[in-house]
MIMAR-662328 format. One line per field, with one value per atom (N, C-alpha, C, CB): atom name; x, y, z; residue number from 1. Coordinates in steps of 0.2 Angstrom, whole numbers, always signed. Glycine has a CB too. Layout:
N
atom CA|... $
u X|... $
v Y|... $
w Z|... $
n NUM|... $
//
This chain:
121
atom N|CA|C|CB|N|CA|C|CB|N|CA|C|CB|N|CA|C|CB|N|CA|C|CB|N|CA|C|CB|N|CA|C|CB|N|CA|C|CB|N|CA|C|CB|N|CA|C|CB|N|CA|C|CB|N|CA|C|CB|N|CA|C|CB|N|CA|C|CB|N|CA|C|CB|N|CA|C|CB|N|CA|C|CB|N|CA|C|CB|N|CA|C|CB|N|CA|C|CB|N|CA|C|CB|N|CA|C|CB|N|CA|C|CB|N|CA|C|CB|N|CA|C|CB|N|CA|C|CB|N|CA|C|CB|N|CA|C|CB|N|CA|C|CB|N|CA|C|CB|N|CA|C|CB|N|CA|C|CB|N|CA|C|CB|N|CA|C|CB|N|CA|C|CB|N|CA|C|CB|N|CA|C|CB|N|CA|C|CB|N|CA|C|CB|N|CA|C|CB|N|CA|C|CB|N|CA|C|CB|N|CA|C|CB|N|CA|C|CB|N|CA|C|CB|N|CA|C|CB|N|CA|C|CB|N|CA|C|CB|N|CA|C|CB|N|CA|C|CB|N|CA|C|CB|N|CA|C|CB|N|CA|C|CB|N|CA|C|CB|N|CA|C|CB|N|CA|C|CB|N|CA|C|CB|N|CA|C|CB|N|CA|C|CB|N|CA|C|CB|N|CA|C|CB|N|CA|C|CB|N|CA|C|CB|N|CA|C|CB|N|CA|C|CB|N|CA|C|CB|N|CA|C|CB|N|CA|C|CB|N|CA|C|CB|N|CA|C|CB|N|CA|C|CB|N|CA|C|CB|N|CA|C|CB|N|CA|C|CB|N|CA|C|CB|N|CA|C|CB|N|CA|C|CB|N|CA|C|CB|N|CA|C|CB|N|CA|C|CB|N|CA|C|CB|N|CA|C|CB|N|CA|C|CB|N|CA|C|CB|N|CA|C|CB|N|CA|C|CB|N|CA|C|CB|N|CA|C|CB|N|CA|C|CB|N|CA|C|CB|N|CA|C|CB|N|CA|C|CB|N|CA|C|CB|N|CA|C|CB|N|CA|C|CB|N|CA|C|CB|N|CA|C|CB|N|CA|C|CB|N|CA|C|CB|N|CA|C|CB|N|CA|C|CB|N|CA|C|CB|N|CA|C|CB|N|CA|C|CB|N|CA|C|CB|N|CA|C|CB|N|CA|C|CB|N|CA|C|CB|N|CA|C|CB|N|CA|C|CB|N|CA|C|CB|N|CA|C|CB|N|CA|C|CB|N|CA|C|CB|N|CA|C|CB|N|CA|C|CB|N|CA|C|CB|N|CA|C|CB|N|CA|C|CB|N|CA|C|CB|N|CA|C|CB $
u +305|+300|+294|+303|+289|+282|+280|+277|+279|+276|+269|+275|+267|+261|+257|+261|+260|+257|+255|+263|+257|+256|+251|+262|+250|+244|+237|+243|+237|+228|+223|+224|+217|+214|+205|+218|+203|+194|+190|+190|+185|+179|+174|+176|+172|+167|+161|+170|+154|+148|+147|+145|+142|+138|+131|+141|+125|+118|+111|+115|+107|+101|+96|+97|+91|+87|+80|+87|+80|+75|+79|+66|+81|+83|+79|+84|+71|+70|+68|+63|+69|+70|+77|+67|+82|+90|+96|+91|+102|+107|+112|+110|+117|+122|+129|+121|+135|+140|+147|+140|+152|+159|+160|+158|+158|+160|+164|+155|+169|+175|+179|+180|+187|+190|+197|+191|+199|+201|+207|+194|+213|+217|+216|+224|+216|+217|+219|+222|+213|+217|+215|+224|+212|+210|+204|+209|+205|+197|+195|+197|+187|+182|+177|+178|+173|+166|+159|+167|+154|+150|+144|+150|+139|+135|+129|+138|+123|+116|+111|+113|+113|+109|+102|+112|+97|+88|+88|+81|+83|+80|+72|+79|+71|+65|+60|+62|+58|+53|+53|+53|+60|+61|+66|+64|+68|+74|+78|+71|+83|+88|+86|+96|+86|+84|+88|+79|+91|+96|+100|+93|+107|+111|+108|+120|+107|+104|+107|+107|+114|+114|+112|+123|+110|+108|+109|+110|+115|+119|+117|+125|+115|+110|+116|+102|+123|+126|+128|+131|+127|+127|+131|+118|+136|+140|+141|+146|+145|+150|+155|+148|+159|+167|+169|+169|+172|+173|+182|+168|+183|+191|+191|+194|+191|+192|+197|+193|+193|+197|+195|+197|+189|+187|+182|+182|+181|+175|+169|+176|+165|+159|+153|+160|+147|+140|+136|+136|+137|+132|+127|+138|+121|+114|+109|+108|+110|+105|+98|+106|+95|+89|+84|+88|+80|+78|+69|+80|+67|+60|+57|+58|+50|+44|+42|+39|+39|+32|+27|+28|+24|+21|+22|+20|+30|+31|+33|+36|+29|+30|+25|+34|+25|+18|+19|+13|+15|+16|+13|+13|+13|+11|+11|+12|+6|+4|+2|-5|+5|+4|+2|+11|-3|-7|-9|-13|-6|-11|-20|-6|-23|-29|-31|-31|-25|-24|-18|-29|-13|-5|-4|+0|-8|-8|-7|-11|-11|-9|-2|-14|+1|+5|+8|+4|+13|+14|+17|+18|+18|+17|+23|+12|+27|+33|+34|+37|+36|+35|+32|+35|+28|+26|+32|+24|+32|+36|+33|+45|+41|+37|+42|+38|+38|+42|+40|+41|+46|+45|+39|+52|+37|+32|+36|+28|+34|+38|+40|+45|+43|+46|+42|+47|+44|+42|+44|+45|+39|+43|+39|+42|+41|+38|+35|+40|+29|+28|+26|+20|+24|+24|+20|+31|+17|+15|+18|+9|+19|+22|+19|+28|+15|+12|+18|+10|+13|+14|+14|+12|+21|+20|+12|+26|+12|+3|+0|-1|+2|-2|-1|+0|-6|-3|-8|-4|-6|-9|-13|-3|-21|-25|-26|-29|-29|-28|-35|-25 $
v +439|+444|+439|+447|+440|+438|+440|+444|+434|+433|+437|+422|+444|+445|+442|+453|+442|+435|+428|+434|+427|+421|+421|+418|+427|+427|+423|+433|+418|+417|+421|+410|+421|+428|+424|+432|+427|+424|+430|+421|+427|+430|+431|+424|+437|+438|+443|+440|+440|+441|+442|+437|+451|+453|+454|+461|+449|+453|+452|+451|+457|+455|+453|+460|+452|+448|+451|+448|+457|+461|+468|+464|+468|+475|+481|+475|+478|+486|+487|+489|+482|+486|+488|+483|+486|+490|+487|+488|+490|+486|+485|+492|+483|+480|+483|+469|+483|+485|+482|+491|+481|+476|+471|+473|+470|+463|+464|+458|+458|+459|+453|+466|+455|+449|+452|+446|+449|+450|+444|+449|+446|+441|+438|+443|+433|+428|+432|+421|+434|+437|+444|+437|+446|+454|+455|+456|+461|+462|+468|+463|+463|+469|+471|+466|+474|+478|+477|+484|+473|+472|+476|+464|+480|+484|+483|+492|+482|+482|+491|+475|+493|+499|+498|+500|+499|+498|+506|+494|+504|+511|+514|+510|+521|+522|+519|+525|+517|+514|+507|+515|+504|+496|+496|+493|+490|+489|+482|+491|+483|+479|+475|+482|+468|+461|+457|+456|+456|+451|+450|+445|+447|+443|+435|+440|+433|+426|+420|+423|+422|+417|+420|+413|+423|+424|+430|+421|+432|+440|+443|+442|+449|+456|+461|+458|+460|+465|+469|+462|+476|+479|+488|+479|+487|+484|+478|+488|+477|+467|+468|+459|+465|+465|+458|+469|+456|+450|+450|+447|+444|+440|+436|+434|+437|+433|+427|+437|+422|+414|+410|+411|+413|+407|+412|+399|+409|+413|+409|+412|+417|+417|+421|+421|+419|+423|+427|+420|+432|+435|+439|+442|+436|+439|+444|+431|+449|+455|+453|+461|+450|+451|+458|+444|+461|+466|+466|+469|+469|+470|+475|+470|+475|+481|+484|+479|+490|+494|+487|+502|+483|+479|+473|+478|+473|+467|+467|+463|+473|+476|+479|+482|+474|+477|+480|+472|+484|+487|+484|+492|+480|+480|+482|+477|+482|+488|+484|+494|+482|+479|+483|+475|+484|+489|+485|+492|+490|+486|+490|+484|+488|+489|+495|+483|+495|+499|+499|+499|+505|+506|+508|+511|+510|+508|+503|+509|+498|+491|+486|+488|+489|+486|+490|+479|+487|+489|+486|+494|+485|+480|+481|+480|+475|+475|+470|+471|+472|+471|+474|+467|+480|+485|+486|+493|+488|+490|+486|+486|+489|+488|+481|+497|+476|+471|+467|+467|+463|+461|+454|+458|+454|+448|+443|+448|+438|+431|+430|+429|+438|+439|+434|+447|+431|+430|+435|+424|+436|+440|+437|+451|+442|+440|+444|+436|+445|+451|+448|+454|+452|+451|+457|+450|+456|+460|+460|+458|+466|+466|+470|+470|+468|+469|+474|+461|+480|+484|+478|+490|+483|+479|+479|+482|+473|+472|+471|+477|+470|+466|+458|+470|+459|+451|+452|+443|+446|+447|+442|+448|+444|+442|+440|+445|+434|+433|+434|+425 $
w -42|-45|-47|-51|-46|-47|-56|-41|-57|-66|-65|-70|-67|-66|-73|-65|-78|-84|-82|-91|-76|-74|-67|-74|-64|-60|-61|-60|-58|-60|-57|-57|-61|-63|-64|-71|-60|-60|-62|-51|-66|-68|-59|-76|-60|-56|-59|-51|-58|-63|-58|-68|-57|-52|-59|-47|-57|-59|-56|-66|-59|-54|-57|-50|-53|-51|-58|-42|-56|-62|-64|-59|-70|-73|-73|-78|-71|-69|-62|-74|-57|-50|-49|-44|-53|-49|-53|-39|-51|-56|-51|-63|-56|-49|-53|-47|-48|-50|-48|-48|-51|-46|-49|-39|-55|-58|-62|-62|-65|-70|-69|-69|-71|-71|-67|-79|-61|-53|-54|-46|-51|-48|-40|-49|-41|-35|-30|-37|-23|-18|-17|-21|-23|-24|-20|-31|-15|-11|-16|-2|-17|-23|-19|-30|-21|-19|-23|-19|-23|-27|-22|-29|-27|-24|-28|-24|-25|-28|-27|-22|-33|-35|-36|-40|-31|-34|-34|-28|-41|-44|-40|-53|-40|-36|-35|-38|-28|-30|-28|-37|-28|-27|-21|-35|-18|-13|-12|-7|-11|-12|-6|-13|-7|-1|+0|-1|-4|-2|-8|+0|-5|-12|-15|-10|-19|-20|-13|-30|-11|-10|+0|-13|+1|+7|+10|+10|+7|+11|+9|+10|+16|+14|+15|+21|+13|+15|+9|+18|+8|+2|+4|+0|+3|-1|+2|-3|-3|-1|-2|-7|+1|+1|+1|+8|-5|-5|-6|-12|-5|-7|-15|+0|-19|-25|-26|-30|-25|-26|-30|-21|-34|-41|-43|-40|-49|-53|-49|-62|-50|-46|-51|-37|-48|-49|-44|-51|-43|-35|-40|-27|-38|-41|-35|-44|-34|-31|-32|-37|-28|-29|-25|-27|-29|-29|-27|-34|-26|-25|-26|-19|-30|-31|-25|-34|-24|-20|-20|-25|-25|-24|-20|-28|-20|-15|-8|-18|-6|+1|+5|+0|+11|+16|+21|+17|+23|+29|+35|+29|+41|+46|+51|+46|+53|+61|+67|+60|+72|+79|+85|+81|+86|+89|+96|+83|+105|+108|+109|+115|+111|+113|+117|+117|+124|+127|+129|+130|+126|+132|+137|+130|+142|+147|+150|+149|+145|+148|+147|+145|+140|+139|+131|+140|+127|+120|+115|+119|+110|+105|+103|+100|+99|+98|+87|+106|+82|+76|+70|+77|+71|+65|+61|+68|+58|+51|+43|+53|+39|+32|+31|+25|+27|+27|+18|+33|+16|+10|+9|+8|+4|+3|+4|-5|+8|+11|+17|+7|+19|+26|+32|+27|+36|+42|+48|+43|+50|+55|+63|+52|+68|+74|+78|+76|+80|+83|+93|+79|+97|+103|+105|+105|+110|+116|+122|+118|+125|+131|+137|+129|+140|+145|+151|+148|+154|+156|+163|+155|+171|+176|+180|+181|+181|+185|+180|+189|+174|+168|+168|+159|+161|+158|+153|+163|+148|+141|+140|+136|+137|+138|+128|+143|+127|+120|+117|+120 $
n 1|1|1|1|2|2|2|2|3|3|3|3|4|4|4|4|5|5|5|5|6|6|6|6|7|7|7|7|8|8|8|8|9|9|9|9|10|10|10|10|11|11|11|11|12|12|12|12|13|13|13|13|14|14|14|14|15|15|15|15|16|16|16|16|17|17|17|17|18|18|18|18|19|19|19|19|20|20|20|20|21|21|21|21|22|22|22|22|23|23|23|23|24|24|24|24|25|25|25|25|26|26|26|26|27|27|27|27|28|28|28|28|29|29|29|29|30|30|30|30|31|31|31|31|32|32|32|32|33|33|33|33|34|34|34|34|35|35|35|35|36|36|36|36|37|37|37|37|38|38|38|38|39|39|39|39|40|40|40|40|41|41|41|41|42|42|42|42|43|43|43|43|44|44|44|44|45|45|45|45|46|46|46|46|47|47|47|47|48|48|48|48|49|49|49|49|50|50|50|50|51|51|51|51|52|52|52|52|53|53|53|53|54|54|54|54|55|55|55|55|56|56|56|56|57|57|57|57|58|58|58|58|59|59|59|59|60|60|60|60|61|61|61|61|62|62|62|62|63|63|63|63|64|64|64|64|65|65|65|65|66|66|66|66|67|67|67|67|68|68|68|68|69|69|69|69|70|70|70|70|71|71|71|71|72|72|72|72|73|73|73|73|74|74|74|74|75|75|75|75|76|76|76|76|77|77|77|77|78|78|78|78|79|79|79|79|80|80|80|80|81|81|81|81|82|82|82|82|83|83|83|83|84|84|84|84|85|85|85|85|86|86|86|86|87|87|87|87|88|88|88|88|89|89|89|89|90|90|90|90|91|91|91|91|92|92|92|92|93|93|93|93|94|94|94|94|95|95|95|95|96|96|96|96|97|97|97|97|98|98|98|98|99|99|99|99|100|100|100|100|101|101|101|101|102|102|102|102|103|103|103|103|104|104|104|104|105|105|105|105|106|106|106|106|107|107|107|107|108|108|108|108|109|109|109|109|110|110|110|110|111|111|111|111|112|112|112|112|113|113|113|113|114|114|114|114|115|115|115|115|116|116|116|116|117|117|117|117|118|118|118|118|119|119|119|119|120|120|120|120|121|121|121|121 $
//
């Protein structure tokens, strides 16, 4: 029989990044082993970008094996731009990377020339 008084047991701290773009959920105190769910809630207006440590996966499904911190980082309407990649003429060809993206983001756009084109700079 398994001593459940003797299980080790980790603290797991979910928070974010700003309390008023969003909140977060799943934290507590977990035995060794337990798969949890930590979830980044943004409020109107704002959107969930990433976990601090890199992971954009939301929910998260984790395996608890130490005490941890996973911080949500969140984003304003202000920290969001729209870009438009427009070609000249589609007949000639069509543009690839419009969308709405976070302040920092790198992204990468392209021209794709229709057949019997080519892309003139």
């Amino acid at each position: 029989m398994l001593c459940v008084a003797c299980q080790k047991t980790f603290t797991i701290t979910v928070t974010s990044n700003n309390g008023n773009y969003g909140t977060v959920s799943g934290g507590g105190v977990y035995t060794k082993g337990t798969e949890i769910t930590i979830k980044a809630l943004p409020k109107e207006g704002c959107k969930f970008k990433t976990w601090e440590d890199g992971n954009t996966d939301n929910p998260r499904t984790l395996i608890v094996e130490n005490d941890a911190v996973y911080t949500a980082v969140f984003i304003g309407d202000e920290d969001m731009f729209t870009i438009n990649v427009n070609a000249d003429n589609e007949n000639f060809g069509t543009t690839i990377g419009s969308g709405i993206y976070a302040k920092g983001t790198s992204i990468q756009i392209q021209a794709v020339p229709n057949v019997a084109c080519y892309f003139k700079a």
